[in-house]
C-alpha positions in Angstrom: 22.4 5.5 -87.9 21.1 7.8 -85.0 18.6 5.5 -82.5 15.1 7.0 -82.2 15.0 9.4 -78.5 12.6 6.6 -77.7 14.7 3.4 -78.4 17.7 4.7 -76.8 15.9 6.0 -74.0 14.7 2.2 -73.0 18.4 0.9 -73.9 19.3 3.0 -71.2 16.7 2.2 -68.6 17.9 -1.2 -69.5 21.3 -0.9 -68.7 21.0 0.9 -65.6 18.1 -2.1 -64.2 20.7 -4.6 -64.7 23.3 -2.5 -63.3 21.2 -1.7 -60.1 20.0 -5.7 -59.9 23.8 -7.0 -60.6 25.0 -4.6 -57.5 22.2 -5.6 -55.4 23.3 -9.2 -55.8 26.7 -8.8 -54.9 26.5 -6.1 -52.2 24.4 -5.8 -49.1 22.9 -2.5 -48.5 21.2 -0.9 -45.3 19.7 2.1 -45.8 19.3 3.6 -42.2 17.1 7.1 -41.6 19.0 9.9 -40.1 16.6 10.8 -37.9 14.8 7.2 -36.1 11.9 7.6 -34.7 11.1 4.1 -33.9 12.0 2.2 -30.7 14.7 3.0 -28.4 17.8 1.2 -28.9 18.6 -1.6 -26.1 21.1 -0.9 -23.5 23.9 -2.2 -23.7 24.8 -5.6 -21.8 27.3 -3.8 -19.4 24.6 -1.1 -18.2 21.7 -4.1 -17.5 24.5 -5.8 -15.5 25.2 -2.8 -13.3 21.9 -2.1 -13.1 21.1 -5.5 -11.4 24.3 -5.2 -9.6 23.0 -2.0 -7.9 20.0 -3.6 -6.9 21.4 -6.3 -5.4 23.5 -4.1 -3.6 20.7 -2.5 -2.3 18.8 -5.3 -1.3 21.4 -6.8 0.7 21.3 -3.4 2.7 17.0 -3.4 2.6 16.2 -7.2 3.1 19.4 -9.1 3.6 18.9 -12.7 3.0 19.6 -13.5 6.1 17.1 -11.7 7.8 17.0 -9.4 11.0 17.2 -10.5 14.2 14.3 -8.4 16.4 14.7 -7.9 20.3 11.1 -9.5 20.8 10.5 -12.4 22.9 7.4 -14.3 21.2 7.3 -17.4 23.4 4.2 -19.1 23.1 1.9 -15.7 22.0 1.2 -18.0 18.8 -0.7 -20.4 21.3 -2.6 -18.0 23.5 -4.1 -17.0 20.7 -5.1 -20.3 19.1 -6.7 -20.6 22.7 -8.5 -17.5 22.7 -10.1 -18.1 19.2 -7.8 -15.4 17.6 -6.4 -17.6 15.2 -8.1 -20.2 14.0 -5.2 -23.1 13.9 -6.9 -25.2 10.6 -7.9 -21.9 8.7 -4.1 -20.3 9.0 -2.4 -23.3 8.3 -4.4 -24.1 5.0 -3.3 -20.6 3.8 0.1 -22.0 3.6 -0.5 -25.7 2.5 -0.3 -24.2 -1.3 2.6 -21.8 -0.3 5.2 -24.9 0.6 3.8 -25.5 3.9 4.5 -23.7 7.6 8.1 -24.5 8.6 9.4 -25.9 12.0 10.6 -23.0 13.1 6.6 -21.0 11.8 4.9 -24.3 13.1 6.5 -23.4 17.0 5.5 -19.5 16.8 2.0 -20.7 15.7 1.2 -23.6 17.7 4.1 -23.9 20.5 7.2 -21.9 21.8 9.6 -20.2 20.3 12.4 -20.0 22.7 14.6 -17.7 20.3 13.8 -14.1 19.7 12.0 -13.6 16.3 14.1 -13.0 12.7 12.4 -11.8 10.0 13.4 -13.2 6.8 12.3 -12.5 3.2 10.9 -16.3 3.7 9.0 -16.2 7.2 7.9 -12.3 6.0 4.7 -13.3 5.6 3.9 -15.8 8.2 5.2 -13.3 10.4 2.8 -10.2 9.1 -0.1 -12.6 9.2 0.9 -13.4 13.0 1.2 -9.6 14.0 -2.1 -8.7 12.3 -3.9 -11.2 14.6 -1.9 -10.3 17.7 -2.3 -6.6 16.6 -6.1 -6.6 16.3 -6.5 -8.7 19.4 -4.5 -7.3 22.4 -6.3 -4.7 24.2 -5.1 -1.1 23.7 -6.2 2.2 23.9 -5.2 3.2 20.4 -8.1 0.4 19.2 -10.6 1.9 21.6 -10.3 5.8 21.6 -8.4 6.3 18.0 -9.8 7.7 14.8 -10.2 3.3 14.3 -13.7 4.0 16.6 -14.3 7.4 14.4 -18.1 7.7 13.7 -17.5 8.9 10.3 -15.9 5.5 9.2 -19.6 3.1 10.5 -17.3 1.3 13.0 -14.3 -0.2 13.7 -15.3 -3.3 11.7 -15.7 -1.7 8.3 -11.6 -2.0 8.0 -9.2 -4.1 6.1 -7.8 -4.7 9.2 -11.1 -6.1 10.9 -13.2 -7.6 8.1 -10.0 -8.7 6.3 -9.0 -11.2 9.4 -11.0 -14.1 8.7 -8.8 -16.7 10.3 -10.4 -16.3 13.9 -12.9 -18.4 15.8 -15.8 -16.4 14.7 -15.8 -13.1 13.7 -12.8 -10.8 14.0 -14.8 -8.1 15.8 -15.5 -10.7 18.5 -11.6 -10.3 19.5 -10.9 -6.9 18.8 -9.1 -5.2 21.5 -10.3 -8.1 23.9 -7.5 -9.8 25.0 -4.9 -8.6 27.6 -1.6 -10.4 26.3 0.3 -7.7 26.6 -0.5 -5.1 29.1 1.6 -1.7 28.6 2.6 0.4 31.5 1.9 4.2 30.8 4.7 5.3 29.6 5.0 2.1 27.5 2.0 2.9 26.1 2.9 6.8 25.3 5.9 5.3 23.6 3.8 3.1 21.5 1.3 6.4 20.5 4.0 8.7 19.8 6.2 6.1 17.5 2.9 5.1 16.2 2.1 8.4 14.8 5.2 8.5 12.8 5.4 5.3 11.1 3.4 5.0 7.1 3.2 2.4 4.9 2.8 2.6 1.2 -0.6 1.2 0.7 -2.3 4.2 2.2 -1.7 7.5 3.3 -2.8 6.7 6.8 0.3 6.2 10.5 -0.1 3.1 12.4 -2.0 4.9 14.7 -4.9 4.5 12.2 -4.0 0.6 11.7 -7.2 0.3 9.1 -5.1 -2.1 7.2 -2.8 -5.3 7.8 0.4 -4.0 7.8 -0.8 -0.8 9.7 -2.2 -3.5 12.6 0.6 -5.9 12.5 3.0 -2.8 12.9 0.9 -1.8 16.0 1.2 -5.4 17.4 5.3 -5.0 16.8 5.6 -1.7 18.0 3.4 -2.9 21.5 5.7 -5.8 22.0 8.8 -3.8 20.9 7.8 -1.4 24.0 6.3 -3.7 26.5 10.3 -5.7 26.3 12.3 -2.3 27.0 12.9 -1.4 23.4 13.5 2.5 23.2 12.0 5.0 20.9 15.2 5.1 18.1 15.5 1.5 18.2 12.1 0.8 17.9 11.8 2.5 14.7 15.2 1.1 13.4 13.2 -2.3 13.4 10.0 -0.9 12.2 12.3 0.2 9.2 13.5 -3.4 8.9 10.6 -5.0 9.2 8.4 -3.3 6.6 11.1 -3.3 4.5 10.3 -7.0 4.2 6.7 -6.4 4.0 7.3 -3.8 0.9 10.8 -5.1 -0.8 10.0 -2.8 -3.7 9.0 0.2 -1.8 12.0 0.0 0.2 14.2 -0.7 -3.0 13.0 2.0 -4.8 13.6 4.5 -1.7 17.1 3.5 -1.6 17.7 3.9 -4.9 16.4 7.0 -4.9 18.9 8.0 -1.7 21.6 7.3 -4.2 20.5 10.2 -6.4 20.8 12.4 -3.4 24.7 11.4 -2.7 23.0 8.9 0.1 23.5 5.4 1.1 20.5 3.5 2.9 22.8 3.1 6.1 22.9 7.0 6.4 18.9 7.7 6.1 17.4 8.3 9.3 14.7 5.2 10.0 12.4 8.0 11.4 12.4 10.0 8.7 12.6 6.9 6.1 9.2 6.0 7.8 8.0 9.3 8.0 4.8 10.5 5.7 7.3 11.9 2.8 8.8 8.4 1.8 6.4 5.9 3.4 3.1 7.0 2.6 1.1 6.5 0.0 1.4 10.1 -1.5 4.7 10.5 -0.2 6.2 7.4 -2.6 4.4 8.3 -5.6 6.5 11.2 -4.9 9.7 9.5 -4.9 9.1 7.6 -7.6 7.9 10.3 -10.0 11.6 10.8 -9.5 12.9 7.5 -10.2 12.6 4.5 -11.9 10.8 2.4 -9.4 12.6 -1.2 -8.5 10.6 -4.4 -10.1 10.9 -7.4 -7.4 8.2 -9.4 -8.4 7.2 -8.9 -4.6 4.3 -6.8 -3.6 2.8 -5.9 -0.4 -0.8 -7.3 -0.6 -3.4 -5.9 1.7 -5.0 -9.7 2.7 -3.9 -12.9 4.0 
């Protein structure tokens, strides 16, 4: 006898629910859309790998473990400034007590001699930016008194980063700003010091050391006077500005020699002047580069206080 259209129709919706529920059961399924549009697959193990190969290969190049060895005498600078007020010996060295302490070798530059030239290392970075910015701020120079530092427009030269930011002097820091004669420049010493000055930028603003309104801009000025006042020449000198800011700004630095590589260039073949220069080392001039590329992640910044 012939089923009703309705009876066989559920018999058959029957039979194919089992079907579909037996296959399930004994067969795994993934159904994957042709088109994804959700998150980007991970890369693969081998590309992270060279990835953080590359960047170690750069960083050996930018900020070698090891440090870099400058052709500056510091002797007992550390002290004359204690003396003077400059730095104030309890208020620097509390900085550090929660930073793992001053070392011997950071104690002597503060507080005593330092027979060997300086070496900046990623560790003594810095100790050493912190002891520039003082000496920096301090030592009498015409760039203080006469550049755009003293321009009306600004309120005075104590409205900076550079001047109200230094609070580890005896006082406050205007009270030693361009006061003290530790190192006097000869003139062309001095027109060395202007002229390299003008061509040196740092990433945290778009201004040369020869407006040193931050930190790094003053502790720069404070290298590039002793760099000059112990013979160092013009190329040289910014060779170890290169270095040394390097250290101050790993990432900066990183990035920009990653970048190189895009252009068929390694970090050893870039010219430290133009490196420096407002188109890499400025402010504006790094967003730049790394609009370009992927900017490095160090975990290492370049802070603007002490």
């Amino acid at each position: 006898m012939k089923l009703p259209t309705s009876v066989s129709f559920w018999r058959t919706t029957a039979i194919v629910v089992f079907a579909l529920f037996l296959f399930n059961a004994l067969f795994q399924v993934r159904i994957t859309p042709r088109f994804s549009r959700g998150a980007p697959a991970v890369a693969p193990e081998s590309a992270v790998r060279a990835t953080e190969d590359s960047i170690s290969a750069h960083a050996a190049a930018v900020i070698p473990e090891q440090g870099v060895l400058l052709p500056v005498a510091w002797g007992d600078l550390g002290s004359k400034m204690l003396a003077s007020g400059v730095i104030d010996q309890q208020a620097f060295e509390s900085i550090y007590q929660n930073r793992g302490g001053l070392s011997d070798e950071e104690q002597a530059m503060l507080s005593g001699t330092l027979a060997s030239p300086l070496r900046i290392t990623p560790q003594n970075a810095g100790v050493l930016l912190n002891l520039l910015w003082g000496f920096g701020l301090a030592n009498k120079n015409p760039i203080l008194d006469e550049g755009p530092m003293q321009n009306p427009e600004y309120g005075g030269a104590g409205r900076f980063a550079s001047t109200g930011g230094w609070t580890l002097s005896s006082g406050d820091a205007m009270d030693h700003y361009s006061k003290h004669a530790f190192v006097t420049l000869t003139e062309e010493q001095q027109a060395l010091v202007e002229r390299v000055s003008q061509g040196i930028y740092r990433p945290c603003c778009g201004n040369s050391v020869y407006f040193p309104d931050c930190n790094h801009g003053m502790a720069m000025l404070g290298l590039l006077e002793l760099l000059a006042s112990q013979g160092v020449g013009e190329t040289e000198m910014y060779q170890y500005a290169l270095a040394v800011n390097s250290y101050w700004f790993p990432e900066t630095y990183l990035t920009i020699a990653k970048y190189l590589d895009t252009q068929g260039l390694s970090w050893g073949d870039a010219s430290p002047k133009e490196i420096l220069g407002y188109d890499f080392s400025s402010s504006a001039g790094y967003q730049n580069i790394v609009a370009q590329v992927e900017p490095v992640s160090s975990g290492k910044g370049g802070g603007c206080g002490v």
